[in-house]
C-alpha positions in Angstrom: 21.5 94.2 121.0 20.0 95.7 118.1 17.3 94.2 116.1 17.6 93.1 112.7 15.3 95.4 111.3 17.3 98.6 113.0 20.6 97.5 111.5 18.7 97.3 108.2 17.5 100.6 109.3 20.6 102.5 110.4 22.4 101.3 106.8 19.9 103.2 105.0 20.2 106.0 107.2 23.9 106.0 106.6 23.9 106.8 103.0 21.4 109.9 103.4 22.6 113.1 104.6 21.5 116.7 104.6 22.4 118.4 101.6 22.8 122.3 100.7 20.7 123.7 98.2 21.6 124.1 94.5 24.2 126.8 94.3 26.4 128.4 92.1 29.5 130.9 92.6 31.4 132.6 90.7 35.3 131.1 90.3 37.5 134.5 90.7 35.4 135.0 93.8 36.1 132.0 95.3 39.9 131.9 94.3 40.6 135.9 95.8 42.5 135.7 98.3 40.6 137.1 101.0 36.7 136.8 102.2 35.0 138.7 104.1 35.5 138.1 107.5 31.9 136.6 108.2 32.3 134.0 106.1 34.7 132.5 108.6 32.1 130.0 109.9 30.5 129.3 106.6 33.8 128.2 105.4 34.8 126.4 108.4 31.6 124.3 107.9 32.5 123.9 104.3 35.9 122.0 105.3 33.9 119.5 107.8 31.7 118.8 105.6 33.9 118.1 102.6 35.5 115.7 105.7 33.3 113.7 106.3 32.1 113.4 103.0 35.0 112.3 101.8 35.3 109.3 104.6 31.9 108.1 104.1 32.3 107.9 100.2 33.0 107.5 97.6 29.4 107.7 95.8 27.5 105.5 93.4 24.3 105.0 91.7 24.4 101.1 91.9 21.8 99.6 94.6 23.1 97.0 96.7 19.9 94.8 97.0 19.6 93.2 93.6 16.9 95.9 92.2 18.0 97.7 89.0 16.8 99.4 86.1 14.5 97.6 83.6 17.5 98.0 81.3 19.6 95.3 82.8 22.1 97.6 82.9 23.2 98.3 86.9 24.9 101.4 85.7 21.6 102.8 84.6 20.0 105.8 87.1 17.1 104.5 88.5 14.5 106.2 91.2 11.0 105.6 91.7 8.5 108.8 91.8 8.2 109.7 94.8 4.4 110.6 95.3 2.8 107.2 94.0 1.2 104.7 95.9 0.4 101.1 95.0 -3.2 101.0 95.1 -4.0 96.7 95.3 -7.4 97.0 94.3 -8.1 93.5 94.0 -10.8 92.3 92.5 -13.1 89.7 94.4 -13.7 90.1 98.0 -10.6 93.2 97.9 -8.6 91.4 100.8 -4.9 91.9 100.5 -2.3 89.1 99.3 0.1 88.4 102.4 -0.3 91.4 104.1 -2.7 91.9 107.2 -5.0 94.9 107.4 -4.8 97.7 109.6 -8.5 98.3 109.2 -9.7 95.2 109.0 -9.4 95.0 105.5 -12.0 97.3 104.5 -11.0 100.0 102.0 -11.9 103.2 102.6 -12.5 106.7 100.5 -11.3 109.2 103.1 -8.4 111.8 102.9 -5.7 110.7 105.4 -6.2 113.1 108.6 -2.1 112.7 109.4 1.0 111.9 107.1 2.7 108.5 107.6 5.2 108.8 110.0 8.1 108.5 108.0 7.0 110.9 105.4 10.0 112.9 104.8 10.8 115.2 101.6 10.9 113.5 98.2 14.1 112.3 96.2 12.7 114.8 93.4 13.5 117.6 95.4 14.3 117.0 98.6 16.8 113.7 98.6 18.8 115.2 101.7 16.7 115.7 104.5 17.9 115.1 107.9 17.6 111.8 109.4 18.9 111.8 112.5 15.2 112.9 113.9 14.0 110.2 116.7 10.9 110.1 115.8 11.6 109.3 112.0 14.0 106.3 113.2 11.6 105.1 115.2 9.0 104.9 112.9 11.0 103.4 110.2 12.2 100.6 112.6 8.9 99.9 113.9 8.0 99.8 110.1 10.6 97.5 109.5 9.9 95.3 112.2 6.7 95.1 110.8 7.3 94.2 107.5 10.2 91.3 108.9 7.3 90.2 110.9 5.4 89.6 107.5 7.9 87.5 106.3 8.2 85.7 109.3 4.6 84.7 108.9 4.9 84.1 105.0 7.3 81.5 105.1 5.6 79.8 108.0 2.6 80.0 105.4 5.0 78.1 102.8 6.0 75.8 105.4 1.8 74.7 105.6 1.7 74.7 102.6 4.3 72.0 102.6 2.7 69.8 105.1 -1.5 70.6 104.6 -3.5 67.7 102.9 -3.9 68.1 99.3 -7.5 68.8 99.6 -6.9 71.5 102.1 -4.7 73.2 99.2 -7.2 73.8 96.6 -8.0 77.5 95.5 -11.2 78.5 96.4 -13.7 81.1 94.1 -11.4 83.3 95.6 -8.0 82.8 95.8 -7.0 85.4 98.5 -5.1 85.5 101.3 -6.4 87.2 104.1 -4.1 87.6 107.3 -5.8 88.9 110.8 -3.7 90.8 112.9 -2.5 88.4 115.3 0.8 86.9 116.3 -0.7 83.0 116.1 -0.2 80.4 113.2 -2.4 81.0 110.5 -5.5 79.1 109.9 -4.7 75.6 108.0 -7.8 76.8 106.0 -6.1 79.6 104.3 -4.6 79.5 101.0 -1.2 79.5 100.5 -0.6 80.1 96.8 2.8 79.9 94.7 5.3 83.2 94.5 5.4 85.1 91.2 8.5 85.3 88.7 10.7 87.6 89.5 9.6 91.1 88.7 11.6 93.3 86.1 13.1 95.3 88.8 15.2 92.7 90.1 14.1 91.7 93.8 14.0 92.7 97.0 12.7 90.7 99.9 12.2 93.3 102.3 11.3 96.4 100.7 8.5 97.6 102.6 5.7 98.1 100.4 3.4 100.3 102.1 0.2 102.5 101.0 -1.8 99.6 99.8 -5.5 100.5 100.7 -5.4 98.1 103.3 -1.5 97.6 103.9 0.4 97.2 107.0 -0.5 99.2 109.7 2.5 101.5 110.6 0.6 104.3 112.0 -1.5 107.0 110.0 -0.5 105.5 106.9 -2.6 107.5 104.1 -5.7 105.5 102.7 -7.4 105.2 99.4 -8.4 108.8 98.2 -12.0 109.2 96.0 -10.7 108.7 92.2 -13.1 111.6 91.6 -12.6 114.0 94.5 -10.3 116.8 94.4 -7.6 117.0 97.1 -7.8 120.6 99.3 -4.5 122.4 99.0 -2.5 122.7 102.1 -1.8 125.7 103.7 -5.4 127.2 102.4 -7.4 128.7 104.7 -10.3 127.9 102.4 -10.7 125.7 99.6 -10.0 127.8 96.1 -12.5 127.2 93.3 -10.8 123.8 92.5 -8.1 121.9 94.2 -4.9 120.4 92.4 -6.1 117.3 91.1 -4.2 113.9 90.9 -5.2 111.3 87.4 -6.2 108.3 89.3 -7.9 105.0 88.0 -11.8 104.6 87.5 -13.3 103.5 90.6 -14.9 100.6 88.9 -11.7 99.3 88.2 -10.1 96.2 89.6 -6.5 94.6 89.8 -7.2 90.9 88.4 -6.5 88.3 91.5 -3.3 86.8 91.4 -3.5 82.8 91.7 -0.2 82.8 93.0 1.1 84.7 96.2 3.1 88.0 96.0 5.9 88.9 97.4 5.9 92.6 98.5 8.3 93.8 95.5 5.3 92.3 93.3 3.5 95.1 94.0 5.9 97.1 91.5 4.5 95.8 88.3 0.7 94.2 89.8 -0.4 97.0 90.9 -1.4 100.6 89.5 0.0 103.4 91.2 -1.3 106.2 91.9 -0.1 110.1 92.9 -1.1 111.4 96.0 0.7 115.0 96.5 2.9 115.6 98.8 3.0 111.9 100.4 5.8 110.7 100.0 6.3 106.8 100.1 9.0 105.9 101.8 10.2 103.0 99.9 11.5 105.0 97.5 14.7 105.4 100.1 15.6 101.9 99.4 17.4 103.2 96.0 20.4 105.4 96.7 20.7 107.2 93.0 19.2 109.9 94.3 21.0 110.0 97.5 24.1 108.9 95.9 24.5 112.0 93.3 23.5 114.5 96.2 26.2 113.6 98.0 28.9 113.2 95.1 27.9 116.7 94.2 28.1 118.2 97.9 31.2 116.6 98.3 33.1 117.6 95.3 32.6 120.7 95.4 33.2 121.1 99.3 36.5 119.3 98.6 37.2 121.5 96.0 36.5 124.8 98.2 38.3 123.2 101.5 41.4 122.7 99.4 41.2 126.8 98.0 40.8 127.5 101.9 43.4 125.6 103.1 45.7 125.3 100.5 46.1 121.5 101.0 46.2 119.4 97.2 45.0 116.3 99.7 41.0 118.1 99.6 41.8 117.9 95.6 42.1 114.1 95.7 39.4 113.3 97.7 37.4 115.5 95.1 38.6 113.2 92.6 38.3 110.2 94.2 34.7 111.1 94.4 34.0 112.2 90.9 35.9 109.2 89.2 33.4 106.9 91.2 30.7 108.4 90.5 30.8 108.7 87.0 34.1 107.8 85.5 34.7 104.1 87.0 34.2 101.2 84.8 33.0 99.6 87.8 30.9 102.3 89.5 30.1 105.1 87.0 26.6 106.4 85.9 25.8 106.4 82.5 24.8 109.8 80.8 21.1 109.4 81.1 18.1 109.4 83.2 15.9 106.9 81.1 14.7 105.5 84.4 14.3 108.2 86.8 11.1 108.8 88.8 9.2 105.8 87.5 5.8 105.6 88.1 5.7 101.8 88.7 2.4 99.7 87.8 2.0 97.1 85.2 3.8 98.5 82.0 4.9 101.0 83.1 8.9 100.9 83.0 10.4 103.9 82.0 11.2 107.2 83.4 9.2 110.3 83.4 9.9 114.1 83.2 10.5 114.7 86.9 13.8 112.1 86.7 16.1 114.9 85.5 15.4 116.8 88.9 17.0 113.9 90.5 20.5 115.3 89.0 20.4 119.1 90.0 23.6 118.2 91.9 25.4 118.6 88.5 25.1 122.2 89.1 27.4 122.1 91.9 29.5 119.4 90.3 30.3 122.0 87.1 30.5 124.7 89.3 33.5 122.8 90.7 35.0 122.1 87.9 35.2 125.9 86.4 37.1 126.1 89.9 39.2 123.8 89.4 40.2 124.7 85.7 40.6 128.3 86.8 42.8 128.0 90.0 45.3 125.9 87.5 45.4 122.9 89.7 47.5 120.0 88.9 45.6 117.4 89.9 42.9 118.1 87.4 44.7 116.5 84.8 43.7 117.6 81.2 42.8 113.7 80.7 40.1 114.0 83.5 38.8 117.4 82.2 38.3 115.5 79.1 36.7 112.5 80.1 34.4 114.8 82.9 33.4 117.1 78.9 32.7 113.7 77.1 30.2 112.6 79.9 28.5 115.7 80.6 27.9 116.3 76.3 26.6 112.8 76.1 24.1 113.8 79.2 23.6 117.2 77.7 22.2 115.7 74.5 20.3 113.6 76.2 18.5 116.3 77.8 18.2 118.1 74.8 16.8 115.2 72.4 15.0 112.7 74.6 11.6 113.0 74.9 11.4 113.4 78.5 13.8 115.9 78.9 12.1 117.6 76.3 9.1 117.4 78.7 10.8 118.7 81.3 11.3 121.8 79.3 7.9 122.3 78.3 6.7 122.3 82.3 5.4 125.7 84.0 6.4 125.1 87.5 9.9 124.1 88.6 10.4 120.8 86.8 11.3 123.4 83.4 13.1 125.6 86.2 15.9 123.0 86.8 15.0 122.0 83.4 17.0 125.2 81.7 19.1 125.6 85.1 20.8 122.3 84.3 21.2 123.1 80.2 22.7 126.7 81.4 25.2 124.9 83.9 26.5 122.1 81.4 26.5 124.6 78.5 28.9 126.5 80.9 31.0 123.5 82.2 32.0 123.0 78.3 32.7 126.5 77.3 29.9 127.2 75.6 28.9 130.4 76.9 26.8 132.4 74.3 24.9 128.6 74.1 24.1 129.4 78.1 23.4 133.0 77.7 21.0 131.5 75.2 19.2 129.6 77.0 19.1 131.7 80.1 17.6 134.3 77.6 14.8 131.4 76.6 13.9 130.6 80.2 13.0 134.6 81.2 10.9 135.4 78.1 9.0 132.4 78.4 8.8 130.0 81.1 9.3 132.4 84.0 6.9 135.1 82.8 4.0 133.5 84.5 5.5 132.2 87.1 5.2 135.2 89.7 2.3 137.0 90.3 2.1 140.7 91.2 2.1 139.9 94.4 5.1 137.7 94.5 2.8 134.6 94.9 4.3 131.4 92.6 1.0 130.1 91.8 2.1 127.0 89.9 3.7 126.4 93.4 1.8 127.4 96.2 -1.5 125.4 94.1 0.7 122.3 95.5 -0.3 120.0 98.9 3.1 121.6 100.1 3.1 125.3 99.1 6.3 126.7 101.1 8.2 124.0 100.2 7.5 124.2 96.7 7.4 128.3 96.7 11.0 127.9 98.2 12.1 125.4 95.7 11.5 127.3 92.4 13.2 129.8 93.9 16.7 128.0 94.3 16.4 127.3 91.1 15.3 131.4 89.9 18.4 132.3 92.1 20.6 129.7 90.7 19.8 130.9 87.2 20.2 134.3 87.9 23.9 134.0 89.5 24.6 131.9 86.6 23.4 134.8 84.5 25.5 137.4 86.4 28.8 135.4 85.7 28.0 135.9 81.6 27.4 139.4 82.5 23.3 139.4 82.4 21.1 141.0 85.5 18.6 138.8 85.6 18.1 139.6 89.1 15.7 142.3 87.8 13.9 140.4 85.0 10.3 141.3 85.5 7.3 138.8 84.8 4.2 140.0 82.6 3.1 141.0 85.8 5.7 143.2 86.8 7.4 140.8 89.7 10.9 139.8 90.0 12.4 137.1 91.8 13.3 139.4 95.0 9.4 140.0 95.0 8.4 136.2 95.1 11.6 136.1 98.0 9.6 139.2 99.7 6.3 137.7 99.3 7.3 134.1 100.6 9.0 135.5 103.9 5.5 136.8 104.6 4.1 133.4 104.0 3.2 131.3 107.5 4.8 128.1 107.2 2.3 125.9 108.9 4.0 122.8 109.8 6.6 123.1 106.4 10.2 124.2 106.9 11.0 128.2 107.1 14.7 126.6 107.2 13.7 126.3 103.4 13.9 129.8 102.6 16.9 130.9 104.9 19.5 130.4 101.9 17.1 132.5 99.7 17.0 135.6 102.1 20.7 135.1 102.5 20.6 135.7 98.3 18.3 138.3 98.0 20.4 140.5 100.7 23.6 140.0 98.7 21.7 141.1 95.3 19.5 143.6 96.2 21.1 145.0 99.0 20.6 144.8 103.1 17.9 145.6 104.8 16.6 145.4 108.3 13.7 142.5 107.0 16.7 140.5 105.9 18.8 141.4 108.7 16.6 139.8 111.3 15.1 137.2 109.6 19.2 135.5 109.4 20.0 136.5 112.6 17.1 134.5 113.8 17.9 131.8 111.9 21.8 131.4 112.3 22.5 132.1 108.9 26.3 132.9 109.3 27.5 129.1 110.2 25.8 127.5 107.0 27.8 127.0 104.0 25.6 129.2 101.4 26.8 132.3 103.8 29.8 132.0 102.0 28.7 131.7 98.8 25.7 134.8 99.2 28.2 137.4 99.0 27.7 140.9 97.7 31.3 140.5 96.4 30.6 137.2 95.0 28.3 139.2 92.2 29.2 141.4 89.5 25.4 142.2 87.7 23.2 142.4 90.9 21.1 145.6 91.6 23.5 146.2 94.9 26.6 146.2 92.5 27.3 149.0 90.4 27.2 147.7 87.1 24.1 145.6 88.2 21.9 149.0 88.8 22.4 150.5 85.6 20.8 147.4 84.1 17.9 147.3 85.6 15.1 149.0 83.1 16.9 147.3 80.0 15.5 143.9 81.5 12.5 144.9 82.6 9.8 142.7 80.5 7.8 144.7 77.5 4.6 144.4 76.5 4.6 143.8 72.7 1.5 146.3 72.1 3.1 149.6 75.1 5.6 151.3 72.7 8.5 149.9 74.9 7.1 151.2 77.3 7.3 148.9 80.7 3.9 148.0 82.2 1.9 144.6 83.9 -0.8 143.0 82.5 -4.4 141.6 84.5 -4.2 138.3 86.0 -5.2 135.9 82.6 -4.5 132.0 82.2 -0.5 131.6 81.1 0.4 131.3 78.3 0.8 127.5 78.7 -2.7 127.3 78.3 -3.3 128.3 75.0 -2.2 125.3 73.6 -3.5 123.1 76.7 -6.5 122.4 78.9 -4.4 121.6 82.1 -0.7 121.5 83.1 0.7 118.2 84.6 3.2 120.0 87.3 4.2 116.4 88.7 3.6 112.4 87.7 -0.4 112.9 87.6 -0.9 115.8 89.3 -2.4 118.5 87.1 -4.0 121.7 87.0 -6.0 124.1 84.7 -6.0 127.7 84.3 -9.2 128.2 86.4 -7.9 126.4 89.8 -4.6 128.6 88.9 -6.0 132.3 88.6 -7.0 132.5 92.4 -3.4 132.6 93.2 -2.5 135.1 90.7 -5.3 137.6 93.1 -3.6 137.1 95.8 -2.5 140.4 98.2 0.9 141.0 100.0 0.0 140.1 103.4 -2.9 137.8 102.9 -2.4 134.5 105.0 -3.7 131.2 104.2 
C-alpha cells in the first residue's frame, strides 16, 4: 500500500510535465500542405502530446491547498522565487522551532559540497523538467515522509502540552524548541508554545519547508553560506577575479524568537530569505501557476497543430477547452498580471519581483497558436473568443509595459530583459500590431543584446551564473525565438552582430564547444536544430542531432529551412546580412568590433542584479568577455 506521503507525492508529480522550449513558427508554414518528410516523427509526437495533454487538463493557476496570493484574490498568479532559502537565524541559543537538526543543531558557514536531492530546474525557467526520474521520487517521498513525521511529533507535542503541569509549561529565558533526532516522546521538559495566526499566504500544513540552517535532514541539503563570501561559479576550472555574488543579511543579524510555536508555512513571513544560485528549493513545486501555464501553453498549441495534421476540428476543441480555463473562466481564469510572481518571501516582503514575468513565456506559444488559428479560418475560433483572448492579452500587455516590475524586467542584461522584449514582440503580434513588434524587436538588438555575446560566442551575463550551460542555453531560446519572430515581419536578425562582432549562431557555435559538466547538453539540442535551419547544414550540426535523436522531438518540425523566409540559408535572408551588421557610431559605417569594456549597463550602475539578489559588476564580468573558442572550464 502506498504511504501517505507518496500519494501526496505522486499528485504533485501529476501536474508537472516536460515541456518544449519557447518556440515560434511561422502560420503559412504550418498550414502548407506538405512537410518535409522528416518531420514525420516530430509531428507524430506533436499529436501524442496534444493527447495527453488534453486528458490530463484542463489547466489552472488556482492552488488547491488553501495558499494564495497576498491579494486575496485566488485568481491572482502566484510563485515563489525559486532560489531563496529561509534562513531561521534565531536569535538566543539558534535551535530551530519544531524541527529537528540534521547536524545537531549547529549552524554552519560552509558551501554545500552536493545539491539537495530533489533539486531540479527552477519554475523561472525550467518549470517542466522531467519527473519521472527514480531517484527524484524517492527523494521527495523520503522528504515527505519526513516532514509527516514532524507533524506526527508536533501534535503529540500539543497533546503534552494539554496534559503537563502548569509549572512544567512556563517559557524559559529561551523559549525554543529543540527536537533530537529520535523516534521517542519528547521530553515533558520541553516547551510547547502556541501556533501563530495564520500567515498572509493562506496555509499549508505540510509544505515542506526545507533549507533552514539546521532543518530537516533530507540528505545533502545546502547549509548556511558566509553572508560575506563570494560563491565560485560552476563549471570554472578556476575561480575568476570575483564570483557572482548573492545580497544576503549581516551576519550579526538575528530573527527575534517566536514565543509561540511555528508551523512550517510560518517560515514564509518569520524568516528572511535568502538567494543561493542555482539551488533550487523544492517547495516552490507545491504551487502549480507555473506548471499550470506551461502546460496550457504546450497544449494549445499542440492541439492546435494535431488538428492542421489531421484535419480533425475535435484537436480544435480540446485547444479551447484549454484556453477558456485557463484564462477565460469566471471560475478558473488568470487575471492579466503577474503582481505576485517569484516572491521573495520573508517578513514584508509580499509582492512580486522582476523575474515573475519569466514564469509566463508560454504566452509565446499560446499567440503563436492563435495567429494559426485566425489564419487557417477555423470555425471554432469564434470571433467572440478571438475578442475576449485580445482584451486579456492588452490588459497583460499594459501591464508589462507600465508596472514597475515589468519595467524592471526590461531594464535587465541577461535573459530576464530577453523574455522581457520576447514576450512584448509576441503580444504586440497576437493583436495586430506589427510595426509596434518590429519596434520593439528593433529596441532589443541595438541595446540589450549588444553586450550580451562576446567575440568568442561566450554569454557572459550567463555563463557568470552557478549553472552556466543551462543559463548560456536559455538566453538563447529566447535570441532564437526573437529572431524567428523577426523573420515573420520580414527582418534577419539572425545576423545582427553585437559590439563585438558575434551573432547568435556564434554564441550557438561557441556553446556546443562548451563541456556540460553535470548540466543538461539536451538543453541545447533544439538550438542546433535552429541554427542548421538558419544558417545552413553542416557536418558539426549534422552529428551533434544525430547523436542526440533530434528527428522525434517536436521542435524538428518546427526548425525547418522552409519554415523561414529572412534566414542567411534562404535567399532573401543572405542579401541582408551586412545591412544588419552593428555600426560603430565613430567607423564611417563602416562595420568593425570593439575591445572587451564594461556594458553599457554599467554606466549608469555599479552592479547588475541578473536574478532576486544575485548581482554582478563589470569587473567579475570582463573575464568572460576574454574568453577563446575552445577554452574549457
Amino acid at each position: 500500500m502506498l504511504s501517505y506521503s507518496l500519494i501526496i507525492l505522486l499528485a504533485i508529480h501529476r501536474s508537472l510535465v516536460l515541456g518544449d522550449p519557447t518556440d515560434f513558427v511561422h502560420p503559412n508554414y504550418v498550414l502548407q500542405h506538405a512537410h518535409d518528410s522528416s518531420t514525420n516523427s516530430a509531428k507524430a509526437t506533436i499529436t501524442r502530446n496534444a493527447q495527453s495533454l488534453a486528458k490530463n487538463g484542463p489547466y489552472s493557476i488556482i492552488n488547491n491547498n488553501g495558499v494564495s496570493a497576498p491579494s486575496g484574490d485566488k485568481h491572482d498568479y502566484l510563485s515563489w522565487a525559486p532560489y531563496h532559502w529561509p534562513e531561521c537565524n534565531w536569535c538566543g541559543t539558534g535551535r530551530t522551532h519544531l524541527v529537528h537538526s540534521g547536524n545537531g543543531g549547529n549552524e554552519t558557514d560552509t558551501e554545500p559540497t552536493e545539491p539537495p536531492p530533489d533539486q531540479d530546474l527552477g519554475p523561472g525557467e525550467d518549470t517542466g523538467d522531467n519527473y519521472d526520474d527514480a531517484s527524484y521520487m524517492q527523494a521527495r517521498s523520503e522528504h515527505l515522509d519526513n516532514i509527516l513525521n514532524l507533524a506526527s511529533r508536533h501534535n503529540r507535542l500539543l497533546r503534552l502540552r494539554r496534559s503537563a503541569p502548569s509549572s512544567v509549561m512556563e517559557i524559559s529565558s529561551s523559549p525554543i524548541i529543540s527536537l533530537a533526532p529520535t523516534t521517542g516522546e519528547p521530553s515533558a521538559t520541553e516547551s510547547v508554545l502556541d501556533v501563530l495566526p495564520q500567515a498572509p499566504f493562506g496555509t499549508l500544513s505540510l509544505i515542506p519547508t526545507v533549507g533552514i540552517s539546521s532543518g530537516i535532514s533530507t540528505g545533502s541539503l545546502p547549509t548556511r553560506t558566509s553572508h560575506t563570501t563570494s560563491q565560485h561559479i560552476a563549471g570554472s576550472s578556476s575561480a575568476p577575479q570575483a564570483a557572482v555574488k548573492t545580497d544576503k543579511p549581516s551576519k550579526s543579524a538575528c530573527t527575534p524568537s517566536p514565543t509561540k510555536s511555528i508551523p512550517p508555512s510560518a517560515t514564509w513571513t518569520t524568516c528572511p530569505y535568502v538567494a543561493r544560485d542555482g539551488q533550487v528549493n523544492p517547495d516552490v513545486r507545491t504551487l502549480v501557476g507555473a506548471g499550470a501555464i506551461n502546460q496550457a501553453s504546450d497544449g494549445f498549441l499542440s492541439n492546435v497543430l494535431a488538428s492542421v495534421f489531421s484535419g480533425n476540428r475535435q484537436y480544435v476543441k480540446a485547444a479551447v477547452n484549454i484556453l477558456n480555463a485557463f484564462f477565460l473562466d469566471p471560475e478558473t481564469r488568470m487575471n492579466p498580471n503577474v503582481n505576485y510572481g517569484q516572491v521573495v518571501r520573508g517578513p514584508g516582503n509580499n509582492v512580486g519581483t522582476f523575474t515573475g514575468p519569466l514564469d509566463m513565456r508560454g504566452l509565446i506559444k499560446v499567440t503563436n497558436a492563435i495567429m494559426i488559428l485566425r489564419s487557417s479560418n477555423s470555425p471554432d475560433w469564434t470571433s467572440e473568443l478571438d475578442q475576449k483572448m485580445r482584451t486579456w492579452m492588452t490588459q497583460y500587455l499594459q501591464w508589462l509595459q507600465s508596472n514597475s516590475i515589468g519595467q524592471k524586467a526590461r531594464s535587465r542584461p541577461n535573459n530576464h530583459g530577453t523574455f522581457y522584449y520576447l514576450s512584448i514582440s509576441a503580444l504586440l503580434l497576437a493583436l495586430d500590431k506589427p510595426q509596434d513588434a518590429t519596434n520593439a524587436l528593433e529596441e532589443f538588438f541595438r541595446t540589450t543584446f549588444q553586450d550580451q555575446i562576446a567575440k568568442s560566442g561566450e554569454q557572459p551575463f550567463e555563463s557568470v551564473r552557478t549553472r552556466p550551460f543551462h543559463y548560456r542555453c536559455f538566453n538563447l531560446e529566447g535570441l532564437i525565438v526573437l529572431a524567428k519572430i523577426g523573420d515573420y515581419l520580414g527582418k534577419n536578425y539572425w545576423d545582427m552582430k553585437t559590439k563585438y562582432g558575434s551573432t547568435i549562431k556564434t554564441a550557438i557555435d561557441f556553446t556546443m564547444g562548451v563541456k556540460p559538466g553535470s548540466e543538461k547538453i539536451e538543453e541545447l539540442v533544439p538550438h542546433v536544430a535552429a541554427a542548421m535551419a538558419a544558417y545552413g547544414p553542416s557536418q558539426a550540426y549534422t552529428n551533434f542531432l544525430n547523436k542526440e535523436n533530434a528527428q522525434n522531438q517536436p521542435f524538428w518540425f518546427y526548425d525547418q529551412a522552409s519554415a523561414l523566409s529572412h534566414a542567411p540559408a534562404s535567399k532573401s535572408g543572405s542579401s541582408k546580412r551586412s545591412m544588419l551588421a552593428w555600426r560603430r557610431d565613430d567607423d564611417d559605417g563602416v562595420t568593425g568590433t570593439v575591445d572587451p569594456e564594461c556594458p553599457t549597463y554599467f554606466v549608469q550602475h555599479e552592479r547588475a542584479e541578473i536574478d532576486n539578489g544575485v548581482y554582478v559588476t563589470c569587473k567579475e564580468l570582463l573575464p568572460y568577455y576574454l574568453r577563446h573558442v575552445g577554452d574549457q572550464y
